[in-house]
Structure formats: structure tokens, C-alpha cells
N, C-alpha and C positions, 0 to 999 in steps of 0.2 A: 498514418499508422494506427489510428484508432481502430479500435474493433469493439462489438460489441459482445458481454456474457450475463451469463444469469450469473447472479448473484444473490444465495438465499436468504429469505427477508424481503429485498427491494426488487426482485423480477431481473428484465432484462437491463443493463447499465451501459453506457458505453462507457470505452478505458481509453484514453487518452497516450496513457505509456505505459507502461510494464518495466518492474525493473527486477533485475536479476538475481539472488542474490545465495544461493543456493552456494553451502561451503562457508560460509563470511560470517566471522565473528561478530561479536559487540565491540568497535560501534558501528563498523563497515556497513552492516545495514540502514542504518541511521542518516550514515552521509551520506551514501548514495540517495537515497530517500530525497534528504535535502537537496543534493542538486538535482533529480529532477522535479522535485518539486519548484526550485526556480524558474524551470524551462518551459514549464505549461500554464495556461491562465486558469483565473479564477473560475470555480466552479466544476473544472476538469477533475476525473477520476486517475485517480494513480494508484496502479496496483504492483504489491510487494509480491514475491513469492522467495520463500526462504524453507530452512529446512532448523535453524536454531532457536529451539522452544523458549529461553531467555530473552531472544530480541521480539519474537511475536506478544510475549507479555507487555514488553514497554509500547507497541506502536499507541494503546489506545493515551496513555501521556503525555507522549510524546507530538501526537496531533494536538491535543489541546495546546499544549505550549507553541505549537507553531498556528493554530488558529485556524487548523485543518477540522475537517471532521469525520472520525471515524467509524466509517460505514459497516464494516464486518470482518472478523477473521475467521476465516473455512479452511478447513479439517482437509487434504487431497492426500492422494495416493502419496508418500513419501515426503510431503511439504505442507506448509501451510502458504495461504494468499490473504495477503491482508489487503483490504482496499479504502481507501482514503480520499476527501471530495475535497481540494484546494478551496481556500476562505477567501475571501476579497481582499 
């Protein structure tokens, strides 16, 4: 289910999973994030897409604390995508 997109800054990336989260409070985005960030391996891209300016603030923290690392949050039509590169 990987796909590949650009992603401004680092060119083309592949994504790994996409998670959903358009509508979803604090922390909804958060947990979902976590699981699947347990479901893919290390190095894999995971990308959020949400539309709550409060949770897009926390991702860049909120990776560090999980040992992620956060690659970019981009501006889209109605949402932001935030994209994250699982640690080892």
C-alpha cells in the first residue's frame, strides 16, 4: 500500500501508510499516529493528514518523544499532512 509523493523540502518520498484523521480531536490524532506507527518498521514514512491546527502544532514533539523524526508539515487544500520517518 506504499505510494510514493513529493514532499516539499525532501523531493519524492515513499509513504508507507497514511492515516486518516480529518474531523478527530486532541488526542485522536495522536493515537492513531501511535498505532500505526507500531505496525510499520523502522525507517518507513507515515503520513498524518488532519484538518486540527492544535494537533498539527504537537506532531513536531510529539515525534521527538517517540524517537520519530519529523520530516514536514504542508499547508493542502482544507488539511494539513504531516509526515514522520519511524526511528529504529
Amino acid at each position: 500500500m506504499a505510494r510514493a509523493t513529493d514532499v516539499p523540502g525532501l523531493g519524492k518520498t515513499l509513504v508507507a501508510r497514511s492515516v486518516n484523521c480529518i474531523g478527530a480531536m486532541c488526542p485522536r490524532p495522536q493515537l492513531l499516529t501511535l498505532k500505526v506507527l507500531g505496525e510499520v518498521g523502522p525507517g518507513e514514512v507515515v503520513e498524518i493528514v488532519l484538518d486540527n491546527p492544535t494537533a498539527v502544532e504537537g506532531f513536531p514533539a510529539l515525534a521527538e518523544t517517540l524517537g520519530c523524526a519529523h520530516l514536514a508539515s504542508v499547508r493542502d487544500f482544507g488539511c494539513w499532512r504531516v509526515y514522520l520517518r519511524k526511528g529504529s
